[in-house]
C-alpha positions as CSV (number, residue, x, y, z in Angstrom):
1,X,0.0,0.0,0.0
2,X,1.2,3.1,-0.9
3,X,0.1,6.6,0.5
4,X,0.2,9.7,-1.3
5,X,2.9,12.3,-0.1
6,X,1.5,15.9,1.4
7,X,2.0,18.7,-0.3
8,X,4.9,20.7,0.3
9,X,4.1,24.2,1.9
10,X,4.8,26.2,-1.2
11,X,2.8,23.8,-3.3
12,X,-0.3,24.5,-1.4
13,X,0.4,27.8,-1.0
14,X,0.6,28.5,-4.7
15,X,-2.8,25.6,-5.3
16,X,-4.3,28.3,-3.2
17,X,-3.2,31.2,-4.4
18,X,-4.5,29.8,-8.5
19,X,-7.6,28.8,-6.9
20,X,-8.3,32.2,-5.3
21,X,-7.0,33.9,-9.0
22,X,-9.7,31.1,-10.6
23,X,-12.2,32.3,-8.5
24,X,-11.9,36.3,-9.0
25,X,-11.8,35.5,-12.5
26,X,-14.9,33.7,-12.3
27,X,-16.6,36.8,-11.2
28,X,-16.0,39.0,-14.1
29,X,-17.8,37.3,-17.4
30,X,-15.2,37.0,-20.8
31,X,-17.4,40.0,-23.1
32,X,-15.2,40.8,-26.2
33,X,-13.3,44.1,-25.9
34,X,-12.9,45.7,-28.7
35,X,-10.7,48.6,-30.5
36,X,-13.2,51.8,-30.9
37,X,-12.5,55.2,-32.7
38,X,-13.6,58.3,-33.1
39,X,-15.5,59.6,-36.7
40,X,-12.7,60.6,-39.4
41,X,-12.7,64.2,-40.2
42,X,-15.2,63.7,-43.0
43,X,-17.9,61.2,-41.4
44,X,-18.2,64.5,-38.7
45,X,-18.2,66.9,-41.7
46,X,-20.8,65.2,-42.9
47,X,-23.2,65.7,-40.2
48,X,-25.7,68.9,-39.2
49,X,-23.0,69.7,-36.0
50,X,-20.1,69.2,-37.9
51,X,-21.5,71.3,-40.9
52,X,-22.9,74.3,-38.4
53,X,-18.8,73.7,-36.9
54,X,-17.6,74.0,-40.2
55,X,-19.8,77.1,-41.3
56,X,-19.0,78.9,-38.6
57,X,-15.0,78.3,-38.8
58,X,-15.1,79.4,-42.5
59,X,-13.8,83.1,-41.1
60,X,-11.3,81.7,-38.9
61,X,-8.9,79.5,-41.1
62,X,-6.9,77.3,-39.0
63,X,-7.9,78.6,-35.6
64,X,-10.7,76.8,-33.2
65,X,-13.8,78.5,-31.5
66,X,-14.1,78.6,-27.8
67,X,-17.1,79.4,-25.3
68,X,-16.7,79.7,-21.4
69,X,-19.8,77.7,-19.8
70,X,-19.7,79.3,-16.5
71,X,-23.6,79.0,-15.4
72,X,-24.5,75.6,-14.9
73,X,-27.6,75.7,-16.5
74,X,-26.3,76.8,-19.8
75,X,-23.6,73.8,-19.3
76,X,-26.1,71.0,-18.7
77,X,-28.7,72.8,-21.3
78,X,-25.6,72.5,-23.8
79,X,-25.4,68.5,-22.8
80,X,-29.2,68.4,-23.4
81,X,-28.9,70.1,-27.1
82,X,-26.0,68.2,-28.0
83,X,-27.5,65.0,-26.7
84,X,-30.5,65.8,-29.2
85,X,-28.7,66.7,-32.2
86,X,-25.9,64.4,-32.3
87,X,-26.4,62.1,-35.5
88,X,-23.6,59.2,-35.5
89,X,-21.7,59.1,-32.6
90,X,-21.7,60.9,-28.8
91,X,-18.1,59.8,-26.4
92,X,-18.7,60.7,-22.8
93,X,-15.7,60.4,-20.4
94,X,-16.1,61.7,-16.9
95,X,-15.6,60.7,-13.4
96,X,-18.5,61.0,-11.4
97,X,-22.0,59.9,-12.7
98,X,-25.0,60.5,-9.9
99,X,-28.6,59.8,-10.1
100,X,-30.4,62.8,-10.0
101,X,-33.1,65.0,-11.9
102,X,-30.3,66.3,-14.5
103,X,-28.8,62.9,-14.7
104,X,-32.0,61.3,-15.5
105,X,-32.4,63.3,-17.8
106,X,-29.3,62.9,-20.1
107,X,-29.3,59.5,-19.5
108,X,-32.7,59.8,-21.2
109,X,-31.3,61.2,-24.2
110,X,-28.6,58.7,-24.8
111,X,-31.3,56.1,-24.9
112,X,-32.8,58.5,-27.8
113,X,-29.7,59.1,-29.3
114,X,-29.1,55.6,-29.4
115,X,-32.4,54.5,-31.0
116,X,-31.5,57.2,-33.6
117,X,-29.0,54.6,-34.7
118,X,-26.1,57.0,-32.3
119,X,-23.0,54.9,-31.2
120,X,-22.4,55.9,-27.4
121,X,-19.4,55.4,-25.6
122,X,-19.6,56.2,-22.1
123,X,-16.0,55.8,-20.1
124,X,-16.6,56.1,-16.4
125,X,-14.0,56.2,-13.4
126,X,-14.9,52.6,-11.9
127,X,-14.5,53.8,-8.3
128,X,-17.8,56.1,-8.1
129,X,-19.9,53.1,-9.9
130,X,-20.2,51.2,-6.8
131,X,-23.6,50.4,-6.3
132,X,-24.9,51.6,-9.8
133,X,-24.2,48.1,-11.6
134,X,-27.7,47.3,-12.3
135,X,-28.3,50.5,-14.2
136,X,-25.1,50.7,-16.0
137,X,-25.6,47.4,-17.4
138,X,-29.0,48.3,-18.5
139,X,-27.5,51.0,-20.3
140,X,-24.8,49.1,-21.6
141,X,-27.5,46.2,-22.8
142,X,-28.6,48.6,-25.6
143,X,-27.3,47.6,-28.9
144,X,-25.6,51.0,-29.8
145,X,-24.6,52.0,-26.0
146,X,-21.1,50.3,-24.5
147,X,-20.2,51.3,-21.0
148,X,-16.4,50.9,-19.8
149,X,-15.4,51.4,-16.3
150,X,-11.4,52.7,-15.7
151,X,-8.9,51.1,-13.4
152,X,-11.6,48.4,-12.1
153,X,-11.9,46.2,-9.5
154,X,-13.8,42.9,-9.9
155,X,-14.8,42.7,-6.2
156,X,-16.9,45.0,-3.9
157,X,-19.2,46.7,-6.3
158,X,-22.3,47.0,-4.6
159,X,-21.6,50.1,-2.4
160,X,-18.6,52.3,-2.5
161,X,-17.7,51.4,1.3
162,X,-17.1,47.7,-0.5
163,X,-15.3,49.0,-2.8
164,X,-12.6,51.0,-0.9
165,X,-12.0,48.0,1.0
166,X,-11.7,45.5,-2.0
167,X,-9.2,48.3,-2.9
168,X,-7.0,48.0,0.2
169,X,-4.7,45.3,-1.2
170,X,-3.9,47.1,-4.6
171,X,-4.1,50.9,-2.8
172,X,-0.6,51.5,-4.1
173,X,-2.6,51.6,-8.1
174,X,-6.2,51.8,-6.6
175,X,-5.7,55.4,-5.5
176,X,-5.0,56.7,-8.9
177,X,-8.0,57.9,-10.8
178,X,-9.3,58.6,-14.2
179,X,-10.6,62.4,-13.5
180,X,-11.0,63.0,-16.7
181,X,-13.9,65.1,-18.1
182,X,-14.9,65.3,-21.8
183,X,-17.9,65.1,-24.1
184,X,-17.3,65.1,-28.0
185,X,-20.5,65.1,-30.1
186,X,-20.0,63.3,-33.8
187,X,-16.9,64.7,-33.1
188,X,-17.5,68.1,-34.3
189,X,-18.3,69.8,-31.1
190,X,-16.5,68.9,-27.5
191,X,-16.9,69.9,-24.0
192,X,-14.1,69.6,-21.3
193,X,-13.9,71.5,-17.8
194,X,-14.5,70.7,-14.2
195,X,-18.3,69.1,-14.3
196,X,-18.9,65.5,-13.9
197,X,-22.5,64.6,-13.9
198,X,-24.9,65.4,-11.5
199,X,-27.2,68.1,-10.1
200,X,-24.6,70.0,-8.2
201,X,-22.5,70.7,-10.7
202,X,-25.5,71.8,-13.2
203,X,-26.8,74.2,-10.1
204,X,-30.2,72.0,-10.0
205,X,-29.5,70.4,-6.5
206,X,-32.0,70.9,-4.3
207,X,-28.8,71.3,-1.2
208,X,-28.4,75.3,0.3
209,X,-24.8,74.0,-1.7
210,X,-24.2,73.9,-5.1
211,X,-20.7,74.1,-7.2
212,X,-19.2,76.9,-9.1
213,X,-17.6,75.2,-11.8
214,X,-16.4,75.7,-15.3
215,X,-16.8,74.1,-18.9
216,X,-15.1,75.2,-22.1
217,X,-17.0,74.3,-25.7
218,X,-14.8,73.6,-28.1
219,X,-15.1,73.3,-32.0
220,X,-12.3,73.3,-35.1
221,X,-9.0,71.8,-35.0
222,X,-8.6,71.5,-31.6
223,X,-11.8,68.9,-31.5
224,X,-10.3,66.0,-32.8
225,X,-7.1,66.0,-31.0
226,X,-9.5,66.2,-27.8
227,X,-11.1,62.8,-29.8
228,X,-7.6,61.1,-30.3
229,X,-7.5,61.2,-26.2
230,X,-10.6,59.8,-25.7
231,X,-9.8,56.6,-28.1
232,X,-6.6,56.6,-26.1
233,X,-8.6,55.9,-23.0
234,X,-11.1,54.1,-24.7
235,X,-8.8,51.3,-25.9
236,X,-6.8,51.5,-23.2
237,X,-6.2,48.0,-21.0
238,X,-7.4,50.2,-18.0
239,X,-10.4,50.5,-19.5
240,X,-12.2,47.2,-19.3
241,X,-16.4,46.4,-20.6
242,X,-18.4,47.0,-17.9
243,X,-20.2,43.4,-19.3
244,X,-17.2,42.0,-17.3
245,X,-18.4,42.6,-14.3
246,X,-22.1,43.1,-14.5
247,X,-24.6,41.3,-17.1
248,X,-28.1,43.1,-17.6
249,X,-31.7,41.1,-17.8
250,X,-33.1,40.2,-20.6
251,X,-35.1,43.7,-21.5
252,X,-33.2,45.7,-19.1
253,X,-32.3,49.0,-21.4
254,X,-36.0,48.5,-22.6
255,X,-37.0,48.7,-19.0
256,X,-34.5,51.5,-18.4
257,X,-36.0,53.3,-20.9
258,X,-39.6,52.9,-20.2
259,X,-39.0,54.3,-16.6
260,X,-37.1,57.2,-17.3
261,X,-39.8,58.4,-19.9
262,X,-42.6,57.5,-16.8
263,X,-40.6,59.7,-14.1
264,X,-39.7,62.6,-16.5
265,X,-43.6,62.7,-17.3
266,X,-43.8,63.2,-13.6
267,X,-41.3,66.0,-14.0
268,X,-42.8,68.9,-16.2
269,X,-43.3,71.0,-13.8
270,X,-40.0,70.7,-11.7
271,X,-39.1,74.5,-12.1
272,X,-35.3,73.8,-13.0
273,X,-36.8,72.3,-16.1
274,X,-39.8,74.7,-17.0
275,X,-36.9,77.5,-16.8
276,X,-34.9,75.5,-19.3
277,X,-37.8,74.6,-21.5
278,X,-38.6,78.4,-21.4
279,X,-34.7,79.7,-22.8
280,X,-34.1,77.4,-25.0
281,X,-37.7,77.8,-26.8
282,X,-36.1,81.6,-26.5
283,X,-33.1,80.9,-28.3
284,X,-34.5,79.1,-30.8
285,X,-33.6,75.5,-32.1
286,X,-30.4,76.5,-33.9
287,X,-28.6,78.0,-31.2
288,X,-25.7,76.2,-29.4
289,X,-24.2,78.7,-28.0
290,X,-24.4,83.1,-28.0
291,X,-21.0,83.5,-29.0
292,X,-17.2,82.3,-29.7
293,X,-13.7,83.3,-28.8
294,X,-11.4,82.5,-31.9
295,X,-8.1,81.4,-31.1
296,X,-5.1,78.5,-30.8
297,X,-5.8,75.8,-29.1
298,X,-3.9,73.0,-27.5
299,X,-5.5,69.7,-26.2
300,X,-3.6,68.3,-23.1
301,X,-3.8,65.2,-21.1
302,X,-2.3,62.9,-19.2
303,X,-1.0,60.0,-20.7
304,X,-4.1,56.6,-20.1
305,X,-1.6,54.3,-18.6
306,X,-0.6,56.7,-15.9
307,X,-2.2,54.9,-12.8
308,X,-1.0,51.6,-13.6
309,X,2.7,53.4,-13.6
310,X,5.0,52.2,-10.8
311,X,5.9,55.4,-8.3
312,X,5.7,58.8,-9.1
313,X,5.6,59.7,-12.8
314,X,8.3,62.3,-14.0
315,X,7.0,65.8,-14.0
316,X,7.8,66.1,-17.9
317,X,5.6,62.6,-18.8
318,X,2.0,64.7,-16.8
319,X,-0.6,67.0,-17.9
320,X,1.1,69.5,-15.2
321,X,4.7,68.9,-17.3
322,X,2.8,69.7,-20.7
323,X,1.3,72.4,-19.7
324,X,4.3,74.0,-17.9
325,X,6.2,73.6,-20.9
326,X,3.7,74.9,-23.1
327,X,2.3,78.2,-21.4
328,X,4.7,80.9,-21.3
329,X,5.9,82.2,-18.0
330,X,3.7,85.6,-16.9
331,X,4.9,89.3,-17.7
332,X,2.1,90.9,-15.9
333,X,-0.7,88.6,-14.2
334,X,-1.2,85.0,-13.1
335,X,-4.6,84.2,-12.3
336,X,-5.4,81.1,-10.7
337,X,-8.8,79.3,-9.8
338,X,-8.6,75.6,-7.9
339,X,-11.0,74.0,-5.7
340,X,-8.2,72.8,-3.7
341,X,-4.9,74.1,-4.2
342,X,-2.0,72.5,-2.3
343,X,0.9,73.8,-4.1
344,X,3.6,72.4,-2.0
345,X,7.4,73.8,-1.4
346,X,8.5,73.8,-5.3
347,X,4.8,75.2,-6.2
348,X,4.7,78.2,-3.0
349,X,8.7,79.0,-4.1
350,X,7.6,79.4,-8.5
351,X,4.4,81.2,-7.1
352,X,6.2,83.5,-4.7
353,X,9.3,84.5,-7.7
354,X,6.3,85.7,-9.9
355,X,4.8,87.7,-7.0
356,X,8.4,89.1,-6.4
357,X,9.3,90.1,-9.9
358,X,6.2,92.3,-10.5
359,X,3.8,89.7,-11.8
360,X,0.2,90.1,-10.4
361,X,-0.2,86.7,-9.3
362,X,-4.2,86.1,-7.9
363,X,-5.5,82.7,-6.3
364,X,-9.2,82.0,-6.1
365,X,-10.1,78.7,-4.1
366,X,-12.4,77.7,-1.0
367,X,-12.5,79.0,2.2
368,X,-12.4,76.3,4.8
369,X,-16.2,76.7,5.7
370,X,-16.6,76.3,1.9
371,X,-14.4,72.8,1.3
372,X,-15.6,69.3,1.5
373,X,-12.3,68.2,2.3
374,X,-10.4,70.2,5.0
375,X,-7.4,67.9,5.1
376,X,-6.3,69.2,2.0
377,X,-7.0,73.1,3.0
378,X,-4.8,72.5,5.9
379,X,-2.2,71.4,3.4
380,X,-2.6,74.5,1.7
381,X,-2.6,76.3,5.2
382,X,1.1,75.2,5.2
383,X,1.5,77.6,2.6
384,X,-0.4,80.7,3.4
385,X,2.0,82.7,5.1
386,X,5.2,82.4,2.3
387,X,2.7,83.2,0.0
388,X,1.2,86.3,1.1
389,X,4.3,87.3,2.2
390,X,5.7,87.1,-1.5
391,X,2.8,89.7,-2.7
392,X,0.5,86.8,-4.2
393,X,-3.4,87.8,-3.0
394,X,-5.6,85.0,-1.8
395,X,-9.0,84.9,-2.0
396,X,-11.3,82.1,-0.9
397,X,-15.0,81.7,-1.8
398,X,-17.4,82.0,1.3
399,X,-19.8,78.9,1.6
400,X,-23.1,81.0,2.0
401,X,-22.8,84.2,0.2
402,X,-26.3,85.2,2.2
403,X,-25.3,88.9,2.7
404,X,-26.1,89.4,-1.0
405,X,-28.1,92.7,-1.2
406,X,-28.2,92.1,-5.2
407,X,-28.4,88.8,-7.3
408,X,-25.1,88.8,-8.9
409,X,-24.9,86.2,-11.6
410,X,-21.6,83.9,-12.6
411,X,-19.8,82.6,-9.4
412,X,-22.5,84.2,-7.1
413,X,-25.4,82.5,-9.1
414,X,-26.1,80.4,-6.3
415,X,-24.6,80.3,-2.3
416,X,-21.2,77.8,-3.6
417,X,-18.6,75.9,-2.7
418,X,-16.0,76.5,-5.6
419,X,-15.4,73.3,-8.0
420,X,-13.6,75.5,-11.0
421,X,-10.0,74.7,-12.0
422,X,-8.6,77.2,-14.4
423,X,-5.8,79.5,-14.8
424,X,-4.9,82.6,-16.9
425,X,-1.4,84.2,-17.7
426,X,-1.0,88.1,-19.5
427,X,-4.9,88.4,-20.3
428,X,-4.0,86.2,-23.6
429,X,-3.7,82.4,-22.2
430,X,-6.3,80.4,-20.8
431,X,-6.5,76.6,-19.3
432,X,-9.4,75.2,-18.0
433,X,-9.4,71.3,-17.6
434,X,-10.1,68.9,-14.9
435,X,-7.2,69.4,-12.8
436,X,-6.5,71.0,-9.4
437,X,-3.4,72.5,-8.5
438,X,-2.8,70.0,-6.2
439,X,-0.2,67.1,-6.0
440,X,-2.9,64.4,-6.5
441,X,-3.8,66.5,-9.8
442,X,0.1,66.5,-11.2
443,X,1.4,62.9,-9.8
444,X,-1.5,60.4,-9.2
445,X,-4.9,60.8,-11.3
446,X,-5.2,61.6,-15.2
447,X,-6.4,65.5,-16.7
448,X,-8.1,66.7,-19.7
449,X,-7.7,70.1,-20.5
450,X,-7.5,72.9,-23.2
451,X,-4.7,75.4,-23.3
452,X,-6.2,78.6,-25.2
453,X,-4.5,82.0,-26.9
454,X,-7.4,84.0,-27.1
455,X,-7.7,87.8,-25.7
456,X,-10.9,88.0,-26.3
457,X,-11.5,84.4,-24.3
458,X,-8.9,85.4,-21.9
459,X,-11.2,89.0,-20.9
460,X,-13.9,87.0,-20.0
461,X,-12.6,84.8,-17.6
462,X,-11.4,88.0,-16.4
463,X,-14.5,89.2,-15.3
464,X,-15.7,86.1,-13.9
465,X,-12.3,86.1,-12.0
466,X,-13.3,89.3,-10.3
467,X,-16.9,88.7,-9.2
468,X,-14.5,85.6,-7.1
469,X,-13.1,88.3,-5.5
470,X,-16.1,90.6,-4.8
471,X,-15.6,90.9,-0.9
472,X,-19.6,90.0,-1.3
473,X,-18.2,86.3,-2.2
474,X,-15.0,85.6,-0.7
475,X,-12.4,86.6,2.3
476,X,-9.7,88.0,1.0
477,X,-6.8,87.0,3.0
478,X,-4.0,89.1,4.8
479,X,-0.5,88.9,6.6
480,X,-0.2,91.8,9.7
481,X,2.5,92.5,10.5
482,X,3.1,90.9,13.6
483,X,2.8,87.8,11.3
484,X,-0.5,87.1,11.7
485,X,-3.6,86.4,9.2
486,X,-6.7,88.0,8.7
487,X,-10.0,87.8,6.6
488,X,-11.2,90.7,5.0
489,X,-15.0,90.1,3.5
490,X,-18.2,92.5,3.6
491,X,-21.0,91.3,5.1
492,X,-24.3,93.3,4.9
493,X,-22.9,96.0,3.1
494,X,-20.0,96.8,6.3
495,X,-16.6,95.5,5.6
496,X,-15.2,93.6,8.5
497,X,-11.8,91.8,9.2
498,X,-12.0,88.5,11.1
499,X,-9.0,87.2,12.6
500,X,-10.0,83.7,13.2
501,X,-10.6,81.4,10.4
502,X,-14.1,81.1,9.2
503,X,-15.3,77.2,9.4
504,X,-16.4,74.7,12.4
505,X,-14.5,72.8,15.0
506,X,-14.4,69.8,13.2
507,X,-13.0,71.5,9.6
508,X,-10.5,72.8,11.8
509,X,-9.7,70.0,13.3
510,X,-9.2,68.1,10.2
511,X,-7.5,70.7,8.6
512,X,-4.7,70.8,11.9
513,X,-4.2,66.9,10.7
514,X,-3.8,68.0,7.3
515,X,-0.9,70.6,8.4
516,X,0.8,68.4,10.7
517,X,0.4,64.9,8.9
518,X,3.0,63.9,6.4
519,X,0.0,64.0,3.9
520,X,0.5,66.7,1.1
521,X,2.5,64.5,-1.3
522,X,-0.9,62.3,-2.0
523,X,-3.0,65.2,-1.2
């Protein structure tokens, strides 16, 4: 009789190590992935958008048109239009997706679009998609619709605390996100700026809160470069079928579609939507937009594979590099708007030069009363003093502008907490994009953006720069003397100076950690 030896430790190690790979594999399904593009130059020429994009470049040989979307109802109403009019094929690439009234109703119109015989591609951050399986596969279901999710994860998907923690082991790659924001319409007209989507970011939250944020339309030359990163990400490895992970019902985009069209009948009178029904029946069917800034412009992102890169990247292979190297260094004025900024030792000492060598150098972010995430302001707290003491002027948005004596429209549309990332040099260049100026921006996530030479472009951002400042909106902050800060603002028509930081015991608190922690690198 013979008996059959044990195996050796290693052995069973490694049997259970395959069995647990066998099972993870097991739960994502083998769907096809294949290689998607973007329409040539001529397929978008050859449809109504590309046509109106051509007609009205016919003046401008070789230069793109630009349009600042700084209300958030003309942003999402743009979205809506598009969504309508787009013949062949609509790519969508953002990071956040929610499940709210304008939500709804763009989701709505891809299921039109798509029964229009539309292609859709809709690239989503896989973090945020926790818990929205079911629908996403719905959507995905329909013939012409394919949804791809961006660094995934096959476990924990069916609430974002399950997710984090199914993240845990890989958190050295699972902390770097696609942040990306673009929409490209049969690749005539694109979209890219700070909005993801979701009420809050279209101001049609029902929250005392909503976001001041920042889009820039985009049509010409510039268009499908902006296209060319999108297939980048598209056929990225990163960017896996969502069919891998989640397989719909039978019916389920039928279904999907058939409640959306029963819950937007309940919503005709939901006065966010009467108001749009009432400008764009206004403007008229054949407006997109009132007007365009003619210019060059330079598409810049950061490279797909960028999360699954070991470390931190060089500074030349980022968004942050490209766009360093390609906007010229200020001779007058540096204008900067982030929702956080943290910009570290190297950022405070290029900042502080500027200041010190004439340059008006201005930085718009939140207050900490205003930010959702004080540990980064108290990174950025770090910083204040050096920078004020160079000459740069901080001003940081209030979260309840209610001392208002007069509706003041742009940044003070609504009370805010500011979402915007943009910055301007000499009243000629503009960037708006996805990116903060914060580390987490420049080293660990991807960007989209547009780099702009446009004067024309460049003076309106000015003026929505300065209602930022309007003592109305923000605290502008100072250094005494004796070294210590101070927050001018006006409230009720008095000015006052407060000389203890405007937020709660706990966003302090939080913001302490943020200053004392080794934290800003990842910030």
């Amino acid at each position: 009789m013979t008996t059959r030896p044990e195996p050796r430790p290693d052995v069973a190690w490694r049997i259970l190590l395959l069995a647990f790979v066998l099972l993870l594999a097991g739960c994502a399904s083998p769907v096809p992935r294949e290689h998607g593009t973007a329409l040539t130059l001529v397929e978008a020429e050859a449809t109504t958008l590309g046509q109106w994009a051509a007609s009205q470049a016919a003046a401008h040989p070789g230069q793109s048109g630009f349009e600042l979307l700084a209300s958030g109802q003309d942003a999402f109403l743009l979205r809506a239009l598009l969504g309508r009019r787009v013949e062949r094929q609509l790519d969508i690439q953002t990071y956040f997706m929610g499940d709210d009234l304008t939500t709804r109703v763009l989701l709505w119109h891809l299921l039109e679009a798509a029964e229009r015989g539309v292609r859709v591609r809709l690239l989503l951050d896989d973090l945020r998609t926790a818990g929205q399986g079911e629908r996403l596969a719905a959507l995905d279901s329909h013939p012409n619709i394919e949804v791809r999710v961006y660094n995934a994860l096959a476990l924990g998907r069916g609430s974002l605390m399950a997710r984090v923690l199914a993240a845990l082991p890989q958190a050295a790659r699972q902390h770097r996100r696609m942040h990306n924001k673009l929409w490209i319409s049969d690749g005539a007209v694109a979209i890219v700026g700070g909005r993801n989507l979701g009420d809050e970011y279209y101001s049609a939250g029902g929250e005392p809160r909503n976001f001041t944020d920042l889009d820039l339309m985009a049509i010409g030359p510039v268009v499908p470069a902006l296209s060319r990163s999108f297939d980048l990400y598209w056929n990225h490895g990163l960017a896996q079928p969502l069919a891998r992970y989640h397989v719909a019902a039978p019916g389920a985009w039928q279904a999907l579609a058939t409640s959306l069209a029963e819950w937007l009948e309940t919503q005709t009178d939901a006065p966010y939507l009467v108001v749009l029904r009432r400008r764009y029946a206004d403007e008229g069917p054949a407006t997109l937009v009132e007007r365009l800034h003619w210019g060059e412009g330079v598409a810049l992102w950061d490279p797909p594979g960028k999360p699954a890169w070991p470390g931190r990247p060089p500074l030349s292979r980022t968004l942050g590099g490209a766009l360093l190297a390609r906007a010229p260094t200020p001779d007058d004025r540096l204008t900067l708007i982030s929702a956080y900024f943290v910009p570290g030792e190297a950022g405070t000492r290029w900042l502080a030069t500027q200041a010190e060598t004439g340059v008006e150098v201005t930085v718009i972010t939140n207050s900490l009363e205003a930010t959702d995430v004080s540990l980064v302001h108290g990174a950025y707290q770090r910083r204040r003093p050096a920078l004020l003491a160079s000459g740069v002027a901080l001003h940081e948005l209030k979260s309840d502008p209610s001392a208002l004596t007069e509706p003041v429209s742009g940044l003070a549309a609504s009370p805010s907490a500011l979402h915007l990332k943009a910055l301007a040099i000499d009243g000629t260049w503009l960037f708006v994009g996805s990116a903060n100026a914060d580390p987490r921006s420049v080293w660990w996530n991807t960007e989209v953006g547009l780099l702009v030479r446009s004067e024309s472009l460049a003076a309106e951002f000015r003026d929505l720069a300065e209602l930022g400042m309007d003592p109305r909106l923000s605290y502008r902050v100072g250094l005494s003397a004796a070294g210590r800060l101070y927050w001018e603002t006006v409230v009720a028509g008095e000015s006052r100076r407060l000389t203890r930081e405007p937020g709660s015991h706990w966003q302090r608190f939080m913001a302490w950690l943020g200053r004392v922690l080794p934290l800003e690198p990842w910030l």
